[in-house]
mmCIF file of the N, C-alpha and C atoms, coordinates in Angstrom:
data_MODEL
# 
_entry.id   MODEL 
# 
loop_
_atom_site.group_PDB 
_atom_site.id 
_atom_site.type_symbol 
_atom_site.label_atom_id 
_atom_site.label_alt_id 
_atom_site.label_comp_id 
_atom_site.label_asym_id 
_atom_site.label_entity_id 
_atom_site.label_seq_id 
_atom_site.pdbx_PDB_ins_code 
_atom_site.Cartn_x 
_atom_site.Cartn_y 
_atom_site.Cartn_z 
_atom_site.occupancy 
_atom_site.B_iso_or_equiv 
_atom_site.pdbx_formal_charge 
_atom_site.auth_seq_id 
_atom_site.auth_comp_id 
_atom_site.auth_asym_id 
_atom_site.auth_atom_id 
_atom_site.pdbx_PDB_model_num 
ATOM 1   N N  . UNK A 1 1  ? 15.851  -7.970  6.517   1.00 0.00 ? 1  UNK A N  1 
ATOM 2   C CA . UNK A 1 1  ? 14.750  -8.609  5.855   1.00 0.00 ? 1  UNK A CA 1 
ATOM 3   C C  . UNK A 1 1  ? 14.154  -9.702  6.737   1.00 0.00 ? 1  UNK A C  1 
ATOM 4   N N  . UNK A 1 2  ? 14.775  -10.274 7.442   1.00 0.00 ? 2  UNK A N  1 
ATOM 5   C CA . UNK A 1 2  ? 14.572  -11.322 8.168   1.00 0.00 ? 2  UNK A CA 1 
ATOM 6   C C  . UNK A 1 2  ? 13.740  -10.407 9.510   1.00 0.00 ? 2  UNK A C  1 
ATOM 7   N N  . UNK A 1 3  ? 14.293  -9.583  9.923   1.00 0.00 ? 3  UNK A N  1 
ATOM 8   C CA . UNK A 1 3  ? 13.673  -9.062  11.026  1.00 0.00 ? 3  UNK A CA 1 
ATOM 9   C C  . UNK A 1 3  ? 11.734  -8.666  10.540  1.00 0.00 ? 3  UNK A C  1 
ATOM 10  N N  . UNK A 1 4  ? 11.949  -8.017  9.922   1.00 0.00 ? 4  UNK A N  1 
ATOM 11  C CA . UNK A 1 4  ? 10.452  -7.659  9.031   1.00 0.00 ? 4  UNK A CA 1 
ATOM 12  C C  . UNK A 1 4  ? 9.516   -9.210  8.370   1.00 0.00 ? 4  UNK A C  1 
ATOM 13  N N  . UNK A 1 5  ? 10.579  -9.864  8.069   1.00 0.00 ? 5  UNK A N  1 
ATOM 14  C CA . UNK A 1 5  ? 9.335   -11.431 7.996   1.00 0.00 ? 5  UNK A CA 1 
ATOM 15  C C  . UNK A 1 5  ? 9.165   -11.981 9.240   1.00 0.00 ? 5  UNK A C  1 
ATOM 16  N N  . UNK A 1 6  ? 9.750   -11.746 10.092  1.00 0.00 ? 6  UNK A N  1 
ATOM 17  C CA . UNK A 1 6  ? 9.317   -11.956 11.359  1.00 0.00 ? 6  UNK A CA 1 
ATOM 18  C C  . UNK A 1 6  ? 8.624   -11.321 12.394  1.00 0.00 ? 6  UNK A C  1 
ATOM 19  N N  . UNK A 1 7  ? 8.518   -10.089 12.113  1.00 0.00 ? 7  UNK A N  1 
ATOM 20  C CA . UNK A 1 7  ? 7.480   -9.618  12.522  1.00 0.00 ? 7  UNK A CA 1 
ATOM 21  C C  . UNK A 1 7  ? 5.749   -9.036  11.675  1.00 0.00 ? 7  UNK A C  1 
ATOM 22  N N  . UNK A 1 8  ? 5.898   -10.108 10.392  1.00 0.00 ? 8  UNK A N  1 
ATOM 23  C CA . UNK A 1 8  ? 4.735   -10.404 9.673   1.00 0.00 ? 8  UNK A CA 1 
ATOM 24  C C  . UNK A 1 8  ? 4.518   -11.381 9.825   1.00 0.00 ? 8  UNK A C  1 
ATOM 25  N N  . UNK A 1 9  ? 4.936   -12.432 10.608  1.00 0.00 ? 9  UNK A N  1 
ATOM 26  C CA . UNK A 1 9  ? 4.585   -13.363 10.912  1.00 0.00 ? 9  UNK A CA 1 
ATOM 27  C C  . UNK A 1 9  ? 2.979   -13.971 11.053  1.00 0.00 ? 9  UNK A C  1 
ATOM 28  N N  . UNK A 1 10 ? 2.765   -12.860 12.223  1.00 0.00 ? 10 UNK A N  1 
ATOM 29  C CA . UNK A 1 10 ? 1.237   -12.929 12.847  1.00 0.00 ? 10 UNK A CA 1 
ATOM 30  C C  . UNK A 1 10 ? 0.440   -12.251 12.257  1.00 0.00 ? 10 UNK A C  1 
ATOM 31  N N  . UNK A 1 11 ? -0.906  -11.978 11.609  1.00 0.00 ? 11 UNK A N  1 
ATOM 32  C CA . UNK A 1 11 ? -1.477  -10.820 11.344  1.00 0.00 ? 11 UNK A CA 1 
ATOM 33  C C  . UNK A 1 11 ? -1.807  -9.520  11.956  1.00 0.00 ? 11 UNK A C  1 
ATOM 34  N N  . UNK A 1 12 ? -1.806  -9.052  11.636  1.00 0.00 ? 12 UNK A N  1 
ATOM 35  C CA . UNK A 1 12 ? -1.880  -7.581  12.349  1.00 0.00 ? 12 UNK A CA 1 
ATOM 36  C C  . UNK A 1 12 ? -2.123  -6.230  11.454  1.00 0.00 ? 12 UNK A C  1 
ATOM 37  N N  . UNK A 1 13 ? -1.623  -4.895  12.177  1.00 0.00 ? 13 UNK A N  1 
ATOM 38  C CA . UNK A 1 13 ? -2.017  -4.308  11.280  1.00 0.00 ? 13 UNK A CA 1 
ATOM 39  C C  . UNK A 1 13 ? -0.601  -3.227  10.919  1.00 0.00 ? 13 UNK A C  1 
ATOM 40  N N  . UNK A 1 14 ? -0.856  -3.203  9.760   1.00 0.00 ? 14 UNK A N  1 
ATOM 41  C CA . UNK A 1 14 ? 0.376   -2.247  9.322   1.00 0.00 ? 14 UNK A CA 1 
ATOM 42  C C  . UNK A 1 14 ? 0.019   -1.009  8.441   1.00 0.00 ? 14 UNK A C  1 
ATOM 43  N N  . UNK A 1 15 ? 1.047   -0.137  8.721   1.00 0.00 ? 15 UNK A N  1 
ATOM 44  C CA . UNK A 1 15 ? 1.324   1.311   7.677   1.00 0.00 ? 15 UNK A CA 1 
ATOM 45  C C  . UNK A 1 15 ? 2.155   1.339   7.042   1.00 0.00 ? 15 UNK A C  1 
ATOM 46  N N  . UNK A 1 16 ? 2.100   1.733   5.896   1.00 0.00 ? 16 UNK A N  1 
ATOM 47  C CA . UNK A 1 16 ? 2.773   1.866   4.676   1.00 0.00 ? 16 UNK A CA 1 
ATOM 48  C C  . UNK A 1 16 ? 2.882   3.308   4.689   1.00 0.00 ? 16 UNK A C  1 
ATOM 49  N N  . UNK A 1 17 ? 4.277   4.066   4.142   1.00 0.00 ? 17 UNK A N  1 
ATOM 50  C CA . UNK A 1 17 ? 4.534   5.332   4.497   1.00 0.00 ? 17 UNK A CA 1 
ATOM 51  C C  . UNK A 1 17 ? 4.578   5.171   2.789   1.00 0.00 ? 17 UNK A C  1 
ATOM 52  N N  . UNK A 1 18 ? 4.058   5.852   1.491   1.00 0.00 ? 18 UNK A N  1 
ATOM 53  C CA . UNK A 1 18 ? 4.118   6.651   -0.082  1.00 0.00 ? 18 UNK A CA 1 
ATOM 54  C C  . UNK A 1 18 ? 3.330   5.495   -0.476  1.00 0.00 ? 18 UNK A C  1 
ATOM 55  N N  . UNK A 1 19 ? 2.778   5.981   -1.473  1.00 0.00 ? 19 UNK A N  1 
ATOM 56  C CA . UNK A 1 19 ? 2.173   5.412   -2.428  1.00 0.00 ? 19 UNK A CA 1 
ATOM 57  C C  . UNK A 1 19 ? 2.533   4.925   -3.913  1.00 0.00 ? 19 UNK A C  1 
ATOM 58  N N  . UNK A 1 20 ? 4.091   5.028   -3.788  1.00 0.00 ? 20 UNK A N  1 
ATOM 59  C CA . UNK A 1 20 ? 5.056   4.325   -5.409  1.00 0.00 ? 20 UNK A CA 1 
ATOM 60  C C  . UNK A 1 20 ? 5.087   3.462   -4.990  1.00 0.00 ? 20 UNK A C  1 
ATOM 61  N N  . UNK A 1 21 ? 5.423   3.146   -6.195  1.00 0.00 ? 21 UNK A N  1 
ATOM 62  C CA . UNK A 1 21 ? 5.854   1.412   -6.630  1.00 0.00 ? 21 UNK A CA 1 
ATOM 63  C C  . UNK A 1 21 ? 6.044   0.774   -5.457  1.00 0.00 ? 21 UNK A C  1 
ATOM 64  N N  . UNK A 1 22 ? 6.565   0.816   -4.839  1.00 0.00 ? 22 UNK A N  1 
ATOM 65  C CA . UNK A 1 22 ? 6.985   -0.010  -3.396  1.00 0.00 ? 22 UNK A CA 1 
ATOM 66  C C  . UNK A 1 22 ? 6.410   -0.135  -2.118  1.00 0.00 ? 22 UNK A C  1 
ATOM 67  N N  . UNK A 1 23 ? 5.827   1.110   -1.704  1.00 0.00 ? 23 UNK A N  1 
ATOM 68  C CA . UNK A 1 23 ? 5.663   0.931   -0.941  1.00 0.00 ? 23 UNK A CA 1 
ATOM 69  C C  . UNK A 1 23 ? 3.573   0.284   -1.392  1.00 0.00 ? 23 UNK A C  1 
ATOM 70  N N  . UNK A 1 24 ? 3.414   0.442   -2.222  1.00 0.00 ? 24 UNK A N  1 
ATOM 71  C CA . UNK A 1 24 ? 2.093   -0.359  -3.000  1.00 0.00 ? 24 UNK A CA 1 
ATOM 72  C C  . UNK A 1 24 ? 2.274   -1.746  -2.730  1.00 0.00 ? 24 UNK A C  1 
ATOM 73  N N  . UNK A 1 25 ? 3.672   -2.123  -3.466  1.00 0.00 ? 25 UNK A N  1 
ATOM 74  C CA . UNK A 1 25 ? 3.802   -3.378  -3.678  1.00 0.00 ? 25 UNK A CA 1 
ATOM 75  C C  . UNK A 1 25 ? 3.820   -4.230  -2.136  1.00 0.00 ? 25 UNK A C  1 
ATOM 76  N N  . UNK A 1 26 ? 4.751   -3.642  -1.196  1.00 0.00 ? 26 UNK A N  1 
ATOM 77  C CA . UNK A 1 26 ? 4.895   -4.038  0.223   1.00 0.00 ? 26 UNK A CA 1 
ATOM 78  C C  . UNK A 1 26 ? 3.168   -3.939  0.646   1.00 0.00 ? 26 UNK A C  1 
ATOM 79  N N  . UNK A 1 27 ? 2.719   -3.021  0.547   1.00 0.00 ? 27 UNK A N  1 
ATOM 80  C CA . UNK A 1 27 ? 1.207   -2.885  0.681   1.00 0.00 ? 27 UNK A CA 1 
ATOM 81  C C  . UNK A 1 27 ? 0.478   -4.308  0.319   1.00 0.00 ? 27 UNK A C  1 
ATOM 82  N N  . UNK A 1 28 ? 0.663   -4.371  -1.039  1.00 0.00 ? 28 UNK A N  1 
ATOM 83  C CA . UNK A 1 28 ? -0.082  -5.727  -1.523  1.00 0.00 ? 28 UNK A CA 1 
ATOM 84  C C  . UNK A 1 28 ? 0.320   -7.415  -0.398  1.00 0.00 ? 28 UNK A C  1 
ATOM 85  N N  . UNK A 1 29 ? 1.891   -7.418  -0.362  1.00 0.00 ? 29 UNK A N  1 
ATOM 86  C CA . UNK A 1 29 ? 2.257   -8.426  0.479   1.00 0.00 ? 29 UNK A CA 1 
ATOM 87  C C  . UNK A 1 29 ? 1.703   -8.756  1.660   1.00 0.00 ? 29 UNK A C  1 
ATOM 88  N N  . UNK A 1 30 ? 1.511   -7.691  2.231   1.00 0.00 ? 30 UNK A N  1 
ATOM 89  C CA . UNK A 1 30 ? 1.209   -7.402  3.376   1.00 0.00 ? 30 UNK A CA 1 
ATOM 90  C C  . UNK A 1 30 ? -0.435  -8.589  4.062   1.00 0.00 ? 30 UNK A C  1 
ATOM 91  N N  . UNK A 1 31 ? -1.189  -7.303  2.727   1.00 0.00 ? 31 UNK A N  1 
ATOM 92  C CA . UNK A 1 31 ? -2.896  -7.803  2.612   1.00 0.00 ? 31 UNK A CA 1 
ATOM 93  C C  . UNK A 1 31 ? -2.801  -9.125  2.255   1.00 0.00 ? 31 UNK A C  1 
ATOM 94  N N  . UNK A 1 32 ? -2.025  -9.806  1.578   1.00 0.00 ? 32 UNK A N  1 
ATOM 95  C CA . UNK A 1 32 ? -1.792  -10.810 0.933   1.00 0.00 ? 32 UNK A CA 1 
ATOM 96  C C  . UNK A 1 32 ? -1.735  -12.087 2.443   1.00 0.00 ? 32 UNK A C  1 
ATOM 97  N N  . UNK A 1 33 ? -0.508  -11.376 3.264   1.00 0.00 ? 33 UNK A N  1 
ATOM 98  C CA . UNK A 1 33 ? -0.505  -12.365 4.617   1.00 0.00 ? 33 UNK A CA 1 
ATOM 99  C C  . UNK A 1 33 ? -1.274  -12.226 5.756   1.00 0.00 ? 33 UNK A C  1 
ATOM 100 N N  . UNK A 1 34 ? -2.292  -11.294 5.217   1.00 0.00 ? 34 UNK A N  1 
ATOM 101 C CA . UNK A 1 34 ? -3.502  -11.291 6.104   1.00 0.00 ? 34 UNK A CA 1 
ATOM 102 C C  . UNK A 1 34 ? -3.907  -10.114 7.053   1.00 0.00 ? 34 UNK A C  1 
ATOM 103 N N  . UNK A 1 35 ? -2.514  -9.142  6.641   1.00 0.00 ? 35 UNK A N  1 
ATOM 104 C CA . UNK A 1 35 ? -3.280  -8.306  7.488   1.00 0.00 ? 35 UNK A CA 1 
ATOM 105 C C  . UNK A 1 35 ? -3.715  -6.659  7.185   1.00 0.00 ? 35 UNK A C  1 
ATOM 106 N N  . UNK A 1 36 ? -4.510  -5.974  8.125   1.00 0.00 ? 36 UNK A N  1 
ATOM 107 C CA . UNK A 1 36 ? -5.036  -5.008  7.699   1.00 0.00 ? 36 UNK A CA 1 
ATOM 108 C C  . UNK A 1 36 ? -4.113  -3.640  7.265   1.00 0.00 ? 36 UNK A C  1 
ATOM 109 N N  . UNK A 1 37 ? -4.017  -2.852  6.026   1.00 0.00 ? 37 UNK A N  1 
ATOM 110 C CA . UNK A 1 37 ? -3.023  -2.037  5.454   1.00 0.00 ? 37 UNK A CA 1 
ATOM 111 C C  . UNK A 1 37 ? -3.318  -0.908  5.333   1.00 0.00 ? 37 UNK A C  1 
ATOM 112 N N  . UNK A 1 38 ? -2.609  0.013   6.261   1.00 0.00 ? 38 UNK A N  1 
ATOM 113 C CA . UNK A 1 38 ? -2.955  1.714   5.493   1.00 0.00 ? 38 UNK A CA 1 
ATOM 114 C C  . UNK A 1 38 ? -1.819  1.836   4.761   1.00 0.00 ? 38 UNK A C  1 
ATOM 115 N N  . UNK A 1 39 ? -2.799  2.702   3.614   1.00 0.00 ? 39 UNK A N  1 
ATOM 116 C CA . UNK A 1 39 ? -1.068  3.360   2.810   1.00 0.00 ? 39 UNK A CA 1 
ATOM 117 C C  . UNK A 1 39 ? -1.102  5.005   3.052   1.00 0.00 ? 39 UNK A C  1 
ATOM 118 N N  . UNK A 1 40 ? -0.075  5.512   3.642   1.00 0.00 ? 40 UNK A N  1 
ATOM 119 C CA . UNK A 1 40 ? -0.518  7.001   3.912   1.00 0.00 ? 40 UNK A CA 1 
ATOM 120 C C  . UNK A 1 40 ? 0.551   7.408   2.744   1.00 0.00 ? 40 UNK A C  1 
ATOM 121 N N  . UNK A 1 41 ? -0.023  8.534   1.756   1.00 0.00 ? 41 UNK A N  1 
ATOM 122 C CA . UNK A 1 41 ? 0.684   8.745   1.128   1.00 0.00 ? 41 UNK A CA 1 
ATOM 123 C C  . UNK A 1 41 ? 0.038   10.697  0.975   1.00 0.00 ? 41 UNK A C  1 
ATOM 124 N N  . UNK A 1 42 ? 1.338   11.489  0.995   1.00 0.00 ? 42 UNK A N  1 
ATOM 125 C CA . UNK A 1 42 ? 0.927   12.732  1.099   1.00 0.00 ? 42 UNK A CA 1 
ATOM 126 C C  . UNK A 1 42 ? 0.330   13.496  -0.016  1.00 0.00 ? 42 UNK A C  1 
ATOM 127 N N  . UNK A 1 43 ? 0.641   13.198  -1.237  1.00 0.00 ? 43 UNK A N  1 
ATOM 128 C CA . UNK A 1 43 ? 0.219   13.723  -2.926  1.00 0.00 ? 43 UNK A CA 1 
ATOM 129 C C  . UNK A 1 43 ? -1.115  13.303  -2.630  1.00 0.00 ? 43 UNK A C  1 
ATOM 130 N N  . UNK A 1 44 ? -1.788  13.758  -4.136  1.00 0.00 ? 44 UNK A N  1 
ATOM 131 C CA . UNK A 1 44 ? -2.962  14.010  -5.024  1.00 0.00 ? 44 UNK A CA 1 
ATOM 132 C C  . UNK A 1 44 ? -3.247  12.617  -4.417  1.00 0.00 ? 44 UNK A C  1 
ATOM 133 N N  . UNK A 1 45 ? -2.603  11.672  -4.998  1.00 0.00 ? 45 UNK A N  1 
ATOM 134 C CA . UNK A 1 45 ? -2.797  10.730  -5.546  1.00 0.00 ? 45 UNK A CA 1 
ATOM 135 C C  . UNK A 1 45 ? -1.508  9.388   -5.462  1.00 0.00 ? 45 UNK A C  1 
ATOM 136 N N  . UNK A 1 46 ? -2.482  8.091   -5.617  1.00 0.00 ? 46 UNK A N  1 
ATOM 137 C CA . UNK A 1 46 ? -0.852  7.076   -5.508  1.00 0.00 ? 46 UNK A CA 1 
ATOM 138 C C  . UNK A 1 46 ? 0.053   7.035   -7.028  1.00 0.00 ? 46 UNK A C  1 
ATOM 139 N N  . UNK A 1 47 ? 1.219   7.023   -6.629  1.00 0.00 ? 47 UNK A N  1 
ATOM 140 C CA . UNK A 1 47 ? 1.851   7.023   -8.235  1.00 0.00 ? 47 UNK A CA 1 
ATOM 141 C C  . UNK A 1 47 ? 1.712   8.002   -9.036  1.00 0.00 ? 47 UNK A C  1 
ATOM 142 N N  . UNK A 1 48 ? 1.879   9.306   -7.954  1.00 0.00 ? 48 UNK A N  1 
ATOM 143 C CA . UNK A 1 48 ? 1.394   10.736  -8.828  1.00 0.00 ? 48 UNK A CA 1 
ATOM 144 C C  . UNK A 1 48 ? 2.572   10.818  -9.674  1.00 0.00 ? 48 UNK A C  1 
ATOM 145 N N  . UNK A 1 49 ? 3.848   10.849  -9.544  1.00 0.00 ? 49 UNK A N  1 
ATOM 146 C CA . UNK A 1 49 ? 5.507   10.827  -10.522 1.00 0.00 ? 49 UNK A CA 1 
ATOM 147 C C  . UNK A 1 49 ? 5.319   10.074  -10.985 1.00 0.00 ? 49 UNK A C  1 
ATOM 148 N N  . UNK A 1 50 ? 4.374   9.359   -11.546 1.00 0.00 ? 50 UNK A N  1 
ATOM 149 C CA . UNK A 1 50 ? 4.951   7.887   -12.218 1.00 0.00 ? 50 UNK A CA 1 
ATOM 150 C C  . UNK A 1 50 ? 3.922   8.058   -13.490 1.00 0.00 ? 50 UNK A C  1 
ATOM 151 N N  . UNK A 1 51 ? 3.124   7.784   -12.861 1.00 0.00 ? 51 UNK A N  1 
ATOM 152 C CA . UNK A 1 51 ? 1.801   7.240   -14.082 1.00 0.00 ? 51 UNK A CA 1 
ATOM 153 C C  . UNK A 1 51 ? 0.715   8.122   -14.093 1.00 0.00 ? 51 UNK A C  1 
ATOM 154 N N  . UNK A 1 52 ? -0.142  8.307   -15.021 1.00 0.00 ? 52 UNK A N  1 
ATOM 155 C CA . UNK A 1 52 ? -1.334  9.205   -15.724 1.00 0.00 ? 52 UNK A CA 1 
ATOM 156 C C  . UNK A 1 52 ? -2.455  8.981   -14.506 1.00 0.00 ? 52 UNK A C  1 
ATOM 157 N N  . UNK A 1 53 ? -3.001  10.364  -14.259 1.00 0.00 ? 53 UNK A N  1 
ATOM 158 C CA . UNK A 1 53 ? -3.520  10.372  -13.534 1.00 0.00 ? 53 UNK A CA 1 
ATOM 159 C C  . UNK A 1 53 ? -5.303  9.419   -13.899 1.00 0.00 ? 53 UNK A C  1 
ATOM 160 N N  . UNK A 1 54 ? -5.094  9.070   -14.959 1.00 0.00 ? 54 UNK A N  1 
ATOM 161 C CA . UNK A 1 54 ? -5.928  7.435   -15.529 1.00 0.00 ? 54 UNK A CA 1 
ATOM 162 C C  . UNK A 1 54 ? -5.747  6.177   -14.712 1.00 0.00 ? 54 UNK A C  1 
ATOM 163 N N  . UNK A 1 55 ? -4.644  5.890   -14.340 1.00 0.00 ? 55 UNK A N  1 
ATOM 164 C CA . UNK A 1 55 ? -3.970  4.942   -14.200 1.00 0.00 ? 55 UNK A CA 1 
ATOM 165 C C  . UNK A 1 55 ? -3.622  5.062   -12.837 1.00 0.00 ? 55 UNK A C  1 
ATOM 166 N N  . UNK A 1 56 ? -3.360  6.465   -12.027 1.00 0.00 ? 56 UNK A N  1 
ATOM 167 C CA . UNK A 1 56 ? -3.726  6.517   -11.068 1.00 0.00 ? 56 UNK A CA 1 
ATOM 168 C C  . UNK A 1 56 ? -4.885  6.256   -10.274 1.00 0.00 ? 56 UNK A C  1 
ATOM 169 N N  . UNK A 1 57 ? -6.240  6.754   -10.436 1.00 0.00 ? 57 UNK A N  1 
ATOM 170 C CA . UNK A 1 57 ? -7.373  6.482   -10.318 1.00 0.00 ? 57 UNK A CA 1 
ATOM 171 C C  . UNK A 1 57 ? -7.618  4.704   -10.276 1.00 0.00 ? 57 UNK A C  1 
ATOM 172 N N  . UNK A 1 58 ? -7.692  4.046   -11.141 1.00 0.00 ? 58 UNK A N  1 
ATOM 173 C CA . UNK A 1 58 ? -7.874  2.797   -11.050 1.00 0.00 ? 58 UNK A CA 1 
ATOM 174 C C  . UNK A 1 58 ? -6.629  2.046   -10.336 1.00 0.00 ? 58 UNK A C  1 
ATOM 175 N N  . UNK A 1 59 ? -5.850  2.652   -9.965  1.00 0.00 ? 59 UNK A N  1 
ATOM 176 C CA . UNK A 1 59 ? -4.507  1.902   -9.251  1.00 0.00 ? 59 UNK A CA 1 
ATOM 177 C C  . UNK A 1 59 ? -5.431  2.248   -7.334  1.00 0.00 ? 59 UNK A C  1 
ATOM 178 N N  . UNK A 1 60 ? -6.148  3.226   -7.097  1.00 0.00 ? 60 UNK A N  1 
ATOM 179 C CA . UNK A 1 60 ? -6.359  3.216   -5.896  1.00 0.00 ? 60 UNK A CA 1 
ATOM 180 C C  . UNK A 1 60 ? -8.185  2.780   -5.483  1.00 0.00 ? 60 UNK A C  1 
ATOM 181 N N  . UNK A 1 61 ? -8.713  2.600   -6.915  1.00 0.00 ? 61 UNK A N  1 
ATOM 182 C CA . UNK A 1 61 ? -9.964  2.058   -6.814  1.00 0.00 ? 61 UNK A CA 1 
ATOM 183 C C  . UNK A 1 61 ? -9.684  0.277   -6.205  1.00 0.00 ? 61 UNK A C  1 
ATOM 184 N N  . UNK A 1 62 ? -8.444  0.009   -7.728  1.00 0.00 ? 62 UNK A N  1 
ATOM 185 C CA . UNK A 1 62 ? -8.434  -1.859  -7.273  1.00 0.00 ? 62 UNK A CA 1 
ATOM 186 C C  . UNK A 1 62 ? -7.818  -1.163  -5.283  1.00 0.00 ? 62 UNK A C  1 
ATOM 187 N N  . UNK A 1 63 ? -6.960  -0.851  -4.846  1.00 0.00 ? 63 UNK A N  1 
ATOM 188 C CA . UNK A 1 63 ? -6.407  -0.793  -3.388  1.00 0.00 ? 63 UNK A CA 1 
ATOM 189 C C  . UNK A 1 63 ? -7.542  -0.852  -2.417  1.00 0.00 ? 63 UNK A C  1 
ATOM 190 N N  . UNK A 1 64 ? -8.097  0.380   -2.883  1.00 0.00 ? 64 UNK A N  1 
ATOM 191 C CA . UNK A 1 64 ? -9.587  0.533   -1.902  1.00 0.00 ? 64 UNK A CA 1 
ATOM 192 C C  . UNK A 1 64 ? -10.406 -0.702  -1.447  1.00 0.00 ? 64 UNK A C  1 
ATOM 193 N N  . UNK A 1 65 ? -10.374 -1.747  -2.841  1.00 0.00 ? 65 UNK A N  1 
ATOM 194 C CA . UNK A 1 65 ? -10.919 -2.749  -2.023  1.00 0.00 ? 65 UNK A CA 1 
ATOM 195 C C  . UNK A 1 65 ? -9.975  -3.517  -0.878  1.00 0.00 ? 65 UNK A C  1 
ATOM 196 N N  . UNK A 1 66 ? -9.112  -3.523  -0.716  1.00 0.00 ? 66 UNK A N  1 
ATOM 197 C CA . UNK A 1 66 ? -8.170  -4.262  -0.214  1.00 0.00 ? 66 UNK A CA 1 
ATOM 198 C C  . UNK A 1 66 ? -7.618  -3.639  1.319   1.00 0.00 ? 66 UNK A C  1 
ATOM 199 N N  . UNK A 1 67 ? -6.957  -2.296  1.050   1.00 0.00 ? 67 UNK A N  1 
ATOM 200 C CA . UNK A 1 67 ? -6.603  -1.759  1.937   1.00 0.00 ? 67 UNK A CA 1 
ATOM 201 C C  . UNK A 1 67 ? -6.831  -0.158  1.953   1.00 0.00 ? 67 UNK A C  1 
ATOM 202 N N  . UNK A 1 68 ? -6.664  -0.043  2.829   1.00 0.00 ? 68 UNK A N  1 
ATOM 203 C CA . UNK A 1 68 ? -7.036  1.944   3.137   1.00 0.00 ? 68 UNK A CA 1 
ATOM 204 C C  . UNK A 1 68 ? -5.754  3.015   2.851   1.00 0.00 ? 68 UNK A C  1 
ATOM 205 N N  . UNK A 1 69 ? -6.347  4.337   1.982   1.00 0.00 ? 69 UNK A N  1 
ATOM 206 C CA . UNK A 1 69 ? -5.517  5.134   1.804   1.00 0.00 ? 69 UNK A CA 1 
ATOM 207 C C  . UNK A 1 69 ? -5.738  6.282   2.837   1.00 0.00 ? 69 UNK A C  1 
ATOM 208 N N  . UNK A 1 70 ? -4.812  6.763   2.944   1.00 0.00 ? 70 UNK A N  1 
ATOM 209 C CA . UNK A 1 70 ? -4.650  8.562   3.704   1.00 0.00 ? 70 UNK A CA 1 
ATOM 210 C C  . UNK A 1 70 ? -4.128  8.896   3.523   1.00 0.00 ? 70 UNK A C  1 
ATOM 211 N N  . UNK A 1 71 ? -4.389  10.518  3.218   1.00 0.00 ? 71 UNK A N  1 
ATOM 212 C CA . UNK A 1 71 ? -3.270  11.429  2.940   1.00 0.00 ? 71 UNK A CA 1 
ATOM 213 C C  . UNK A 1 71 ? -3.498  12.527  3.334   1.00 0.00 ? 71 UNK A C  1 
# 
């Protein structure tokens, strides 16, 4: 953990490998310390196992402003 806050230290740019819960959330931190975020995630959609594809949709509209998806 320590190794990874230290190399977020500086801004820069990072990839995020799925689009669940986590790797979203690491996503958000990320944008949060300034720097630029892809989330590559291979499904439909982010949070396709999880949540309604309702809830999907607006889970990658709010992202879009923030950071970039691919899949």
């Amino acid at each position: 953990m320590e190794a990874m806050r230290a190399r977020l230290a500086q801004p820069g740019r990072v990839a995020i490998v799925g689009g669940g819960y986590i790797g979203l959330e690491v996503a958000a931190v990320a944008r949060a310390m300034g720097h630029e975020v892809t989330v590559v995630e291979s499904r439909d959609r982010v949070m396709q196992r999880v949540v309604s594809p309702d809830v999907s949709a607006f889970s990658m509209r709010f992202i879009a402003k923030t950071a970039s998806i691919s899949g």
